[in-house]
C-alpha positions in Angstrom: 0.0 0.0 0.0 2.3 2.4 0.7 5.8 1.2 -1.0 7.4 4.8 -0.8 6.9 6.9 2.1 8.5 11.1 2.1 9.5 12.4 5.5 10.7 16.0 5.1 12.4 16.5 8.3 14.1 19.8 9.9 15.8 18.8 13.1 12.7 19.7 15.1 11.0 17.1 17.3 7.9 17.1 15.4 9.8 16.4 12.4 11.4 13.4 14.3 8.5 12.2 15.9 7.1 11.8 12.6 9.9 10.0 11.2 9.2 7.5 14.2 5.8 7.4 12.6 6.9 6.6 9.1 9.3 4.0 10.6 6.0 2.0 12.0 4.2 2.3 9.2 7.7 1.4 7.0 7.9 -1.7 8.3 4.1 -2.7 8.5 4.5 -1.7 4.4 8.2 -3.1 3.8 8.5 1.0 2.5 11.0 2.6 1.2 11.6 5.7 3.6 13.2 8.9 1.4 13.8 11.1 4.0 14.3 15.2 3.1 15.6 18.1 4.6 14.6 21.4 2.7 16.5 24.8 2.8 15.0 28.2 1.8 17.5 30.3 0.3 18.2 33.9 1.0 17.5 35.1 -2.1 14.2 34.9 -2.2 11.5 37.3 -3.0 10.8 38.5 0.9 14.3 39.8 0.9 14.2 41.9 -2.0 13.4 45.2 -0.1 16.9 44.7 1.6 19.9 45.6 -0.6 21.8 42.1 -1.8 25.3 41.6 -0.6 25.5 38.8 -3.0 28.7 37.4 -1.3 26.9 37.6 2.0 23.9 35.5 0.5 25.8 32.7 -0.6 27.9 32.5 2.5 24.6 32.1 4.5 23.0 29.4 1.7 26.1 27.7 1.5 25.6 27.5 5.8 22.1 26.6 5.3 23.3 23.5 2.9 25.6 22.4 6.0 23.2 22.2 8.3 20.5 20.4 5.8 23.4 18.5 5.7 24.1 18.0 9.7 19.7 17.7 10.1 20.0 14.4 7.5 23.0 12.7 9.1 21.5 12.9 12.4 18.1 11.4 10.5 20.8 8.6 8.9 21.8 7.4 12.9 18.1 7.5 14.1 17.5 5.1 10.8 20.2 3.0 11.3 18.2 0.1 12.3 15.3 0.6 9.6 15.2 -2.5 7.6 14.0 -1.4 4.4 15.6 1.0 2.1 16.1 4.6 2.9 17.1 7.6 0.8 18.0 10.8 1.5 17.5 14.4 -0.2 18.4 18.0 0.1 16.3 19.4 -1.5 16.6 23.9 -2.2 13.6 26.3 -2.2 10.1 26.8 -0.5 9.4 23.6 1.4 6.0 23.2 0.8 6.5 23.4 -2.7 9.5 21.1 -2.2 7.8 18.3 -0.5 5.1 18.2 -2.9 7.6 18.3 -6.0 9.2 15.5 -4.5 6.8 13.5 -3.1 5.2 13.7 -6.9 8.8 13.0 -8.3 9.9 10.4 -6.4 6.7 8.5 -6.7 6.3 8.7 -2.8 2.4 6.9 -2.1 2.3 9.0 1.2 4.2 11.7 3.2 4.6 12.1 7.0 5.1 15.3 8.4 5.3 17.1 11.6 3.1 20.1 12.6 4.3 23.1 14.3 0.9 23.4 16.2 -0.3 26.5 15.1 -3.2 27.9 17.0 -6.3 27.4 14.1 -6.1 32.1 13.8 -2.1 31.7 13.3 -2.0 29.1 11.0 -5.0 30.9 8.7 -2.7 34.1 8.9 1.0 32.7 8.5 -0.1 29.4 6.7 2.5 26.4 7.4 4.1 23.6 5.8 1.9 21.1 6.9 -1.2 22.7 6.4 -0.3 23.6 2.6 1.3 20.2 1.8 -1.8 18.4 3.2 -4.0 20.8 1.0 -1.9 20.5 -2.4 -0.5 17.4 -2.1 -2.3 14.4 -4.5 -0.9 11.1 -1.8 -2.2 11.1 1.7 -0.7 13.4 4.9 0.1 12.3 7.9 0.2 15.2 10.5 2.3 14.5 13.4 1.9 16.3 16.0 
């Protein structure tokens, strides 16, 4: 039922909590786990009212790659045990966006995520990761909380 199974994950504990969830469902499924980290560059649109120090913004992405880099090696120790396959993926841009891209590409058949807990007011104002992936995305959402 569900062979591939995206976990975007960001170092937080409701990211890992619902990598444990994917990891229970994984092995009920035999899945193949691919588990991403996703970076927002500097350069985006928000930040165009600032003047760009150009060498400034790709110092700060380049940091932003190391610790999307640091977030999957500490997912690689807490999957070391996992019996299935596992793939991992940093991925650059909005994250929403991101996780829906790659869930699509990568022919995930669900994705598990974990919610900031957003009041219901905040989350209507700010809009979150969760909430938007669970709205756009075409494979069923897990919400961890």
């Amino acid at each position: 039922m569900f062979k591939k199974i995206l976990v975007p994950v960001d170092g937080s504990e409701g990211s890992w909590r619902a990598l444990e969830h994917a990891v229970v469902l994984g092995e009920k499924f035999e899945s193949t786990i691919i588990v991403a980290n996703v970076i927002q560059p500097y350069n985006n649109a928000s930040l165009l009212a600032i003047p760009l120090d150009h060498a400034r913004m790709e110092k700060g992405n380049s940091e932003l790659e190391k610790i999307g880099d640091k977030v999957l090696e500490m997912a690689q120790e807490r999957m070391a045990n996992y019996p299935h396959k596992v793939e991992y993926s940093l991925e650059v841009g909005h994250p929403s966006e991101r996780i829906i891209a790659l869930a699509k590409q990568a022919e995930a058949e669900a994705i598990v995520l974990g919610s900031r807990g957003l009041s219901g007011i905040a989350e209507f104002f700010l809009g979150s990761v969760s909430s938007k992936v669970a709205q756009y995305a075409s494979v069923p959402v897990l919400i961890v909380k």
